[in-house]
Structure formats: C-alpha cells, structure tokens
N, C-alpha and C positions, 0 to 999 in steps of 0.2 A: 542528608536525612538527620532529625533528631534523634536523640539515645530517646528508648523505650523508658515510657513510665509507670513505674509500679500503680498510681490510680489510675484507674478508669476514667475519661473524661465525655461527659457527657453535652452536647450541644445540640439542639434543637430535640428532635425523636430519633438523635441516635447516639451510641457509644464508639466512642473511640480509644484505640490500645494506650494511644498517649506517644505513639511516634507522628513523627511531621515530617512534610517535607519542603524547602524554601521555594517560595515566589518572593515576585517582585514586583511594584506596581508604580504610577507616576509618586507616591507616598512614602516609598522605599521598599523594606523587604520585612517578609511577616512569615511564621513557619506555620503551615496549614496543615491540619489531622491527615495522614499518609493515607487513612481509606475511605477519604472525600474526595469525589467525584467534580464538586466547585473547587473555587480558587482562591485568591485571594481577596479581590474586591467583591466575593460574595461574604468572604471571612467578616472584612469593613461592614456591609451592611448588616449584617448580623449585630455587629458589638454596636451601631449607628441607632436603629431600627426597632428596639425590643417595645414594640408598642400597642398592637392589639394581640397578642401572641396567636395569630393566626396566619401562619405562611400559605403562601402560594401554590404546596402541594395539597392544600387543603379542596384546592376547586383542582379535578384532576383535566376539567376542559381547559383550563388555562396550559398547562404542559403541554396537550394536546395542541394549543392555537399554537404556542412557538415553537413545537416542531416541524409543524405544518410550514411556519415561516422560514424556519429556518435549511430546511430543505429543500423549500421553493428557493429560496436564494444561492443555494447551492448549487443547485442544477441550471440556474440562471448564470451564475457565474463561469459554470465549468463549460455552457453554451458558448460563451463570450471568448473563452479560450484563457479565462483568469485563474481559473482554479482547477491544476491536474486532477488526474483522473481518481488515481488512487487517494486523495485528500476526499476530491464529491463523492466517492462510495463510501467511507468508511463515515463521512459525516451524515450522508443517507440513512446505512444501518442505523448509527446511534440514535438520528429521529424516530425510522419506526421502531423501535424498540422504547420511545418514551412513552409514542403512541400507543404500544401496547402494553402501557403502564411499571415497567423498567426502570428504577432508578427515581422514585417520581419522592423519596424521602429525600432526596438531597438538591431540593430544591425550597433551602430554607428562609427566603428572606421571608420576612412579615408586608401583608400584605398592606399597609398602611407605610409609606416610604416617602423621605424624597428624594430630590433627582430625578422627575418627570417620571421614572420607570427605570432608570439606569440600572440599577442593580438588580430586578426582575431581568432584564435583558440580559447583563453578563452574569448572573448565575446560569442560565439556560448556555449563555458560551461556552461556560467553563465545563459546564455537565457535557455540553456535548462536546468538546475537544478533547476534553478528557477521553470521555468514552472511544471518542476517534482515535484516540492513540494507542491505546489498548489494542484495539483492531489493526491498529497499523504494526501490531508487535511492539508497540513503545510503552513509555513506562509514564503513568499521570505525571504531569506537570513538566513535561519534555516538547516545550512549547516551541520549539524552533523547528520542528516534525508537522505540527498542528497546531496554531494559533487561535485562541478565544478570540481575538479581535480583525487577527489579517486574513484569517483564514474562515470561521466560522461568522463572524462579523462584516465577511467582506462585502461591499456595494451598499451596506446596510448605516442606522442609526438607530438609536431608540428612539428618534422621533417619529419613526416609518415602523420600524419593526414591532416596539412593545404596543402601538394600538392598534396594531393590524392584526395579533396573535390574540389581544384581550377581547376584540369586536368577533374575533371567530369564536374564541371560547366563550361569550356570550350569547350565541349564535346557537352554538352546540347545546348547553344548558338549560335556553328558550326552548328546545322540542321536548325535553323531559316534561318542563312546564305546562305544555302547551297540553299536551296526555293527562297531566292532574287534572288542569281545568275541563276538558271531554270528558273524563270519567263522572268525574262530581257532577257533573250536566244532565251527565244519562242518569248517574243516579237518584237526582231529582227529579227527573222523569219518570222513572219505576214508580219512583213513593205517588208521584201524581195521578198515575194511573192506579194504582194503590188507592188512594183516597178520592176517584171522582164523583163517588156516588154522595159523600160523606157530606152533610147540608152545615157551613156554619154562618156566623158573621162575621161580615166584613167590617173593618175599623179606619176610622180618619180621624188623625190627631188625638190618638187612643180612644177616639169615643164609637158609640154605636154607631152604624154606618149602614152598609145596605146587606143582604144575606146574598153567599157565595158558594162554592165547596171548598174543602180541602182541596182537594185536587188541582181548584184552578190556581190557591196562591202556590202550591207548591211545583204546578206547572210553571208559573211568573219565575219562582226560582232558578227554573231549569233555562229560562229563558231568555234572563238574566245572565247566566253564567256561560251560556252556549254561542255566543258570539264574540267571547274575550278571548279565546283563541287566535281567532282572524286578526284580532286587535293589536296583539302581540306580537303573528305574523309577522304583519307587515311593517313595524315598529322595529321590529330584529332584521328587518328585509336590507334598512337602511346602513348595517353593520359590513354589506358584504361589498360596499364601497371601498378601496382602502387607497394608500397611499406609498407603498412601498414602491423604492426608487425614489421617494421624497430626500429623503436622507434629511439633513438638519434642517432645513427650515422652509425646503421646496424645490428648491431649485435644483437636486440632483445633484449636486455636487459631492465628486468620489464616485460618484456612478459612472459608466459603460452607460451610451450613447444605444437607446435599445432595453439596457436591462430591466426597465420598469414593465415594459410589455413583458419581456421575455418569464420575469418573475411573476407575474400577475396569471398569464397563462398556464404556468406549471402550480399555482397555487389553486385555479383551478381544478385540473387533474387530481392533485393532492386529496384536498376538501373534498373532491365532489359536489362543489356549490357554485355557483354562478358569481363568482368574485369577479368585481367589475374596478379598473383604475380610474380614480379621481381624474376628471378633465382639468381641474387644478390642483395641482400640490399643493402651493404654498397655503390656500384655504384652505384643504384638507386636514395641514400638519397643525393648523390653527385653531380651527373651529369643532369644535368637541358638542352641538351642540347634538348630535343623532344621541346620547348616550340622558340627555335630557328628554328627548321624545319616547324611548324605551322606558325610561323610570316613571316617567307618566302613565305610560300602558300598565307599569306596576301597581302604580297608585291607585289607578281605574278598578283594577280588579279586587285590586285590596281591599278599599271603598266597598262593592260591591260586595264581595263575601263578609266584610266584616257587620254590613246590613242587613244580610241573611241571617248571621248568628246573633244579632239584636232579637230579630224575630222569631227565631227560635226559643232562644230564651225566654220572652214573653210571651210565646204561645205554650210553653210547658211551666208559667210561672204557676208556686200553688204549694202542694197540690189540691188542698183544701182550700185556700184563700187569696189563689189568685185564676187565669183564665183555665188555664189543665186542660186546652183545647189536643194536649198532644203528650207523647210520654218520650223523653229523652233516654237512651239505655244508661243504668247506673255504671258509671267507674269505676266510683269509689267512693269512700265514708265521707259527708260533706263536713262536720264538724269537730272537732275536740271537743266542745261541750254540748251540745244538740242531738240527743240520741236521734237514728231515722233520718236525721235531714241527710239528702242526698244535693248535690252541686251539678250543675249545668257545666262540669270545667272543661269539656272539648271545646262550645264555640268560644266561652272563655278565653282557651289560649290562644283560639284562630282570631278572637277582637285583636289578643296582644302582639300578634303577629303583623297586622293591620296598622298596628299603630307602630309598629320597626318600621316596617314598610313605607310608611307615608314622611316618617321622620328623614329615611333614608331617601327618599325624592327631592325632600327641601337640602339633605346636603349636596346632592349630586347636581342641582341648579345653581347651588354657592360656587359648586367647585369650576361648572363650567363655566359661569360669570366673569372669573375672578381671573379666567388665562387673559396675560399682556401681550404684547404684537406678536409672533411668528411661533408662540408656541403656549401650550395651557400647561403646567409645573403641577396643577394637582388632578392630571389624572387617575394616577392610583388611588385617592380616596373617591372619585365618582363608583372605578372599577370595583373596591372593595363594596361600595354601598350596594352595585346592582347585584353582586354575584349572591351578597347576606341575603338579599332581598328576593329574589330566585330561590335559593335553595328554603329561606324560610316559606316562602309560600307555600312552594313545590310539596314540602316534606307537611306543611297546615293544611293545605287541602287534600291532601289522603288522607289525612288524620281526622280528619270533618266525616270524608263518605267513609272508612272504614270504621270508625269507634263512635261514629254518631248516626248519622242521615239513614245509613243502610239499616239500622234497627230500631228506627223510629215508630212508633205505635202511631196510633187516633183515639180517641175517646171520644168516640161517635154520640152516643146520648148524650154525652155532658155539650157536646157542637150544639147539637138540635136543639136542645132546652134552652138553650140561652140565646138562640134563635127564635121561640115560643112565645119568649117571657120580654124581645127586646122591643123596645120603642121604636129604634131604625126601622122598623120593617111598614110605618108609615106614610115613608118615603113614594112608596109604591101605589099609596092613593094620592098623591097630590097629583097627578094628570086628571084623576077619579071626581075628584072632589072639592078638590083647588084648595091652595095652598093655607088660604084663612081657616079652613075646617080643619086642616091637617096640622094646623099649630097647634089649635084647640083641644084635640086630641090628644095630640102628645103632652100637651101641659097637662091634662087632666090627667092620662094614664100615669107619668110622671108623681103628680100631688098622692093620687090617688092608693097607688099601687096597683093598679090597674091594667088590664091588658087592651091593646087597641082594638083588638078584634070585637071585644063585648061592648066597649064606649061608641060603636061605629051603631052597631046594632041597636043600642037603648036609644041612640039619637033619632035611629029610622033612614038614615043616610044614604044605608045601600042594602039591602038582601043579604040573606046567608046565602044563596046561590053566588050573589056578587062579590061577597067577599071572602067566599072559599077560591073562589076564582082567581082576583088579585093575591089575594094574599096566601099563595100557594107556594110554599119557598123556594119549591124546585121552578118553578114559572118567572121569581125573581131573579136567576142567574144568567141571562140573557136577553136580549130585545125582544120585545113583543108589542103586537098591536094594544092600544090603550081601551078604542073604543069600545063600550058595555054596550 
C-alpha cells in the first residue's frame, strides 16, 4: 500500500484519500487509489481516454447490460464445472448489486475509446472482482482469490462480451424511448380532438391550399408520431441477437464446448428478454451493422418531430405579421433588445436535437463501414452516438409535450378569417365550373383584392344557393359528391 497523502486526489467524480494500492498489468505495475473498486487497466484508460468527458456511468443501462453479461457467464461457467462455487456467488452478488445501481461511479472510462471496448470490459472486471472479494472476505486487489480476467472474464472476450452488454443496454434504454414517443402521440391527440371543430387553411409549399381543421393537422401529428414506437421496436428487436461464446473472432476459442448455449440461456433468465445466439459467430463478432438499422429508426423519428416543430413554429409565427393560426405557451423573454417579443424556443431545441441526432446516424454508418475482417475497432463511438441519441430524444420529446404541445391554444377566428378571405378555397369549384373559370377567378380576386365568392356571383356562374353550398368550409374537409 502507498503512504497516505495529505491532498485529496480527485479522479473522475470522485475523491480519493491519496493512499494506493499496487497492481500489475502486461505494462508493468501502477499504484491505484486504495478506495477504487477498478484496477489498473481501467487506471490506463482513464490517463489514455480523456476525450469526450463522458464515462460509461453516465448511461446507467450500460452497467446494467454487463452485469447481466457478466453474470450470465458466470453461472455458465460454474455450470461447466470452471468456476467454484464460492467465486459464482460472490461474482453473482456483485452483478446484482450494479444492477441495483451499486458502485455505478466507478465505472470511469470515457465513453469514446479505443480498443474495440477493452477497457469498458475490464473496468466492469475489475469492479466486479473487486467487489467479489470484498465478499469473499478479501481485500481489493487480492487477485489470486478473484481474478478480473481468469475468473470474472472467464470463457469470455470483449469481442463477445462488450457488444452483447451495449446491445442490451440499448435494448433497455429503447422502452424509455419508446413511452416518450406514446405519450407525445396521445398528446397530440388531445390537442386534435381539442381543435376538430376549429375551420382553417390548408397550405402546399407555403401557399394557400385547400381549407381543413385544426384538428385534422394536429391529428396528422399524432399520426405521424404514433407508429415510431413499433419502428423502434423492432429495430432494438435485432439487438437481442448476440454473440457470446464468440470470444475473439468466432470461433469459440477459450471457450467450454456448450458454454455459448449454456450462457445465452442464463442471459435469458437474467434479462427477461428473448436473447437469442447468433447461428454464426464469426459474422456476428464482425458485422455491426443492427446498430446501423437502429440509428436509422433514430433518424426517422428525429426527422419527423423535428418537422413537427417546423410547423409549429410557422403556425404560431407573428403575432401580428405572421400566420398566428396558434399560440405557443411563453417560456421565456424572447429578446435582450425587443421588449414583448416572446421565442418559439421549445421546438427550437427539439429542431437542435434533430440535427445531433441525424449527425450521430451519419457517424454510427462511418463507424460501421469502417470495421476490417473479423472484427469493427470503432464500436464505442457507434455505441456513444446511439445512447447521446436516445437519451437526447428521450429527454426532447418530453420537453415538446410538457413545456409546449400540452398548453397549446388556437385562435380560432383569426383560422376562419383567413379561410374567408383565401383564394384556395376556389379549388373546390373547379369540379363546378371547370378549371378555365376557376383560374379566372383567382386571377381576378388576386388583381383585384377581391373575394371568390362575390366574383362567382357578378359573373352569374353559379347561385347563392350553389355557392353557399360548395363553398361551405366545413363541407370542404372531406369527400363529397360534386354534382349540383
């Protein structure tokens, strides 16, 4: 052990007294903070690594996926008759106890690494042999009791282990997801049924268009967003594939004849998810491209909400001089110079959300590109890009229906009048009248300033009876027979 140090030494989010204690690695020997739970080659990645200062306890389903794994492989192993009893109990507790969020600060690498994930892996080693020794009555770093690698590592690789742990813990993280986007759905539903009475116009390539309600675009929203759940689903479905028993490069090598099923089964049990092993390893340990199909499902949705909040925006643009078909609830002061101007800045940050989002799909197709024969080296930045990408959604679209959607107004007469006063609503004589009258019209009410209804009428074209008739805006939001 080192002599205690009068400073305090701080590393990652946490403080240490300033004593150590010696490990040893194929590197040599480094003296590691006495009340760290890792080891030494998480020490290394740490000094390696300092790159987006965001570690791996950050996403706490990641801790979750490698206990899961690594517990599965423990109880696989001690099946096999590799590993005593007393070693798979005490490696047991220390999993669920990460699972129930235990010890999840000393899991400090950064989540942007290389080494395919090695250091993600034996950090989790060391945390958890540590902790197993503890239990065994032993004292950290009394590795010949409990081994990060022989023991907690055993049958195992990071080439099987860390993307079998990250595809669960993005697995886990997708059902939070999946509850943001159902809620925002319904609550575009409320507001639709909220606004179906409410008459306005419809718009194509910003111009006048044909009259609709409220209701119905804000039902399109709900409509829109209520089937990316399933999207997602099944996208996160392809995660529960995995590959452990791969070990390096597929072929099982180091492994127990058996232990792939035997592991698969108990991970399983674990999870409580339908984890299924890869009919091939060696393509499994290779092909990273499910992680490309999921970021897409990101990008879909992204897209989508972040087109929603387009139209938001320009349905509350104004208040005086632009549409003001709608009122967005105020947040906050929109300007430093502009007394009264209020800012649109919820869908605001959920557009900027949108645009991480779509950025992070085009890295996570680089990253998967870019692996060479039997193995992909930049998985961790796919992994960092989906999880950013998750959690920012996740945390945008609550922030959309709670601080936006949900207190959304209508400004019902200002809809109608400008449904009164628009040229589109011509549209709805050209079956009437055919389509040379109906250009006529609009030029002329256009030139004019004029409304269609009185230009219809001075021409003699059609009756007031006939054109209260068509031109009844609640009569133009759905099909109807044409013939007069």
């Amino acid at each position: 052990m080192g002599q205690a140090n009068a400073q305090r030494i701080k590393t990652g989010a946490q403080y240490f007294s300033g004593n150590t204690r010696l490990e040893h690695d194929l590197l040599g020997e480094r003296n590691v903070p006495a009340e760290s739970y890792y080891g030494v080659q998480t020490l290394r990645a740490l000094e390696n690594f300092a790159i987006s200062g965001v570690n791996i306890s950050f996403y706490p389903s990641i801790i979750n996926g490698l206990a899961m794994v690594k517990e599965a492989a423990a109880e696989a192993n001690h099946d096999l008759g590799l590993l005593p009893t007393d070693i798979r109990d005490a490696i047991v507790t220390a999993c669920h106890e990460l699972r129930n969020g235990k010890l999840h600060q000393h899991f400090v690498v950064d989540m942007i690494q290389g080494g395919a994930g090695t250091s993600t892996n034996m950090n989790a080693n060391e945390v958890i042999a540590n902790r197993a020794l503890e239990l065994m009555g032993h004292k950290r770093g009394e590795y010949q009791y409990c081994h990060p690698n022989n023991h907690v590592n055993l049958s195992q690789s990071t080439n099987d282990a860390y993307p079998t742990a990250m595809k669960l813990g993005i697995y886990m993280i997708n059902e939070k997801l999946t509850e943001a986007v159902d809620s925002l759905a319904l609550a575009f539903a409320a507001k639709a049924e909220e606004f179906k009475h409410i008459i306005k116009m419809g718009r194509t390539q910003l111009q006048d268009a044909v009259p609709m309600t409220l209701g119905q675009e804000f039902q399109a929203y709900a409509d829109m967003l209520k089937g990316e759940s399933a999207v997602l689903k099944r996208a996160a479905d392809l995660f529960l594939e995995q590959n452990m028993g791969a070990t390096a490069i597929g072929t099982g090598i180091n492994s127990e004849p058996g232990y792939a099923e035997k592991c698969t089964e108990h991970l399983c049990r674990i999870s409580g998810y339908k984890v299924r092993l890869a009919s091939n390893l060696v393509q499994a340990t290779q092909d990273t491209s499910d992680f490309v199909t999921y970021s897409g499902a990101l990008k879909r949705l992204a897209t989508k909400v972040s087109k929603i909040c387009n139209d938001l925006r320009l349905l509350s643009s104004g208040p005086r001089t632009g549409l003001n078909e709608i009122n967005l609830p105020p947040r906050q002061p929109g300007s430093s110079i502009m007394p009264g101007k209020v800012n649109p800045v919820i869908p605001e940050v959920v557009n900027q959300v949108a645009f991480k989002v779509i950025g992070n799909d085009l890295t996570v197709t680089m990253a998967v590109e870019a692996g060479q024969l039997e193995l992909n080296v930049f998985e961790p930045v796919a992994v960092q890009s989906i999880f950013e990408s998750v959690v920012m959604l996740k945390n945008g679209l609550k922030t959309l229906e709670h601080r936006c959607v949900n207190e959304i107004t209508a400004n019902a007469d200002r809809c109608k009048d400008l449904v009164y006063h628009s040229i589109g609503i011509v549209t709805a004589l050209n079956p009437v009248i055919g389509y040379e009258k109906s250009t006529i019209v609009a030029k002329e009410a256009l030139e004019q300033n004029a409304s269609v209804y009185d230009l219809v009428l001075q021409k003699g074209w059609l009756t007031k009876a006939q054109l209260d008739e068509i031109l009844s805006p609640e009569r133009m939001i759905e099909p109807r027979k044409m013939r007069m």
